[in-house]
C-alpha positions as CSV (number, residue, x, y, z in Angstrom):
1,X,1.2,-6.1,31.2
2,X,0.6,-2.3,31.1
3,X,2.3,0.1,33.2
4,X,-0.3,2.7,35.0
5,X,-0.5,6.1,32.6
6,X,0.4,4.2,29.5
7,X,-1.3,4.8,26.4
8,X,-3.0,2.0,26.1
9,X,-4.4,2.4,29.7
10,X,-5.7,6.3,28.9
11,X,-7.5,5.8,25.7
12,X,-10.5,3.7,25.6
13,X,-10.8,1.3,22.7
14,X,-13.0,1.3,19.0
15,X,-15.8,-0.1,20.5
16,X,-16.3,2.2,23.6
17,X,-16.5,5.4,24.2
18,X,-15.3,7.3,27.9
19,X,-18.1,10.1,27.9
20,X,-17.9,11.5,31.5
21,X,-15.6,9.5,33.3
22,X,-18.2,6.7,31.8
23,X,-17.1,4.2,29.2
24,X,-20.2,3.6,27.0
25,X,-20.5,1.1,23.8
26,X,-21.0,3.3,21.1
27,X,-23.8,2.7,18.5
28,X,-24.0,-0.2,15.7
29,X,-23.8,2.9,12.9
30,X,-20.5,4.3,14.5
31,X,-18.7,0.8,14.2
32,X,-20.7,0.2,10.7
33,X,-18.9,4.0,9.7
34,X,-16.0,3.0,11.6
35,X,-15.6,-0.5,10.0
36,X,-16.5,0.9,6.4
37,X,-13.8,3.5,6.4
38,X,-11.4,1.2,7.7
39,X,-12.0,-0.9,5.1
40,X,-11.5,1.7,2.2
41,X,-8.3,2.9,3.9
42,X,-6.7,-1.0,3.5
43,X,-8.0,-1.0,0.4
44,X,-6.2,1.9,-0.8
45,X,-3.1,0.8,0.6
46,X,-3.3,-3.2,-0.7
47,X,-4.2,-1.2,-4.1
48,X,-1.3,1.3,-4.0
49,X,0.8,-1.8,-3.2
50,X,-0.3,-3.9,-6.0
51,X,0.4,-0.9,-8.3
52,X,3.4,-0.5,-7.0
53,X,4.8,-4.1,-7.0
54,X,3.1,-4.1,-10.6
55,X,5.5,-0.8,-11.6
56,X,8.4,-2.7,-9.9
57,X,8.4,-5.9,-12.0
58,X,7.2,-4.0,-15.0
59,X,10.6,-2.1,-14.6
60,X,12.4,-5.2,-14.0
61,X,11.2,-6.2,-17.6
62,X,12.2,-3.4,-19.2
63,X,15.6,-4.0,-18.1
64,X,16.0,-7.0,-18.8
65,X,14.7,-6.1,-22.5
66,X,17.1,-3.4,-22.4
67,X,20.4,-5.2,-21.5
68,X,19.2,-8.4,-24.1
69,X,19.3,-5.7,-27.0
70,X,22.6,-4.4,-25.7
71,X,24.3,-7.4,-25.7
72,X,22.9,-8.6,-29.3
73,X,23.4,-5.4,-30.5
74,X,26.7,-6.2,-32.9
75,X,24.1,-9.2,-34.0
76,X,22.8,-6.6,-36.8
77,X,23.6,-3.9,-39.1
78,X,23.1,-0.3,-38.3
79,X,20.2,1.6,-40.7
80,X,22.2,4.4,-40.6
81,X,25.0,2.1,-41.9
82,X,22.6,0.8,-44.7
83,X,21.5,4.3,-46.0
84,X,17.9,3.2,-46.1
């Protein structure tokens, strides 16, 4: 599946370690450290998304706000017609 001196092939993966030509499982806290930041990092991003999508159809409402007042505009008078 992997052709010899891909990247896949050099680098060993999250849960060993190549120390000395050796490949060694690493320790319970790296993958607990490992695991935790991971975690924070796609939490970040769903968040960022969520805000993001939240901006988006907060926009979208605002438009559609936006063109409802232009076309009822003509429904009502001016105030600066009215001389309040």
């Amino acid at each position: 599946m992997h052709q010899p001196g891909s990247i896949a092939e050099e680098l060993p993966s999250t849960s060993e370690i190549a120390v000395g030509g050796e490949v060694k499982k690493p320790d319970t806290q790296t993958d607990k450290t490992f695991s935790r930041c991971h975690s924070i990092v796609l939490t970040e991003d769903d968040y960022k998304q969520t805000i993001s999508e939240t901006y988006q159809k907060r926009l979208q409402n605002l438009r559609k706000e936006l063109n409802y007042i232009s076309e009822t505009d003509w429904m009502y008078e001016s105030l600066d017609k009215k001389g309040i």
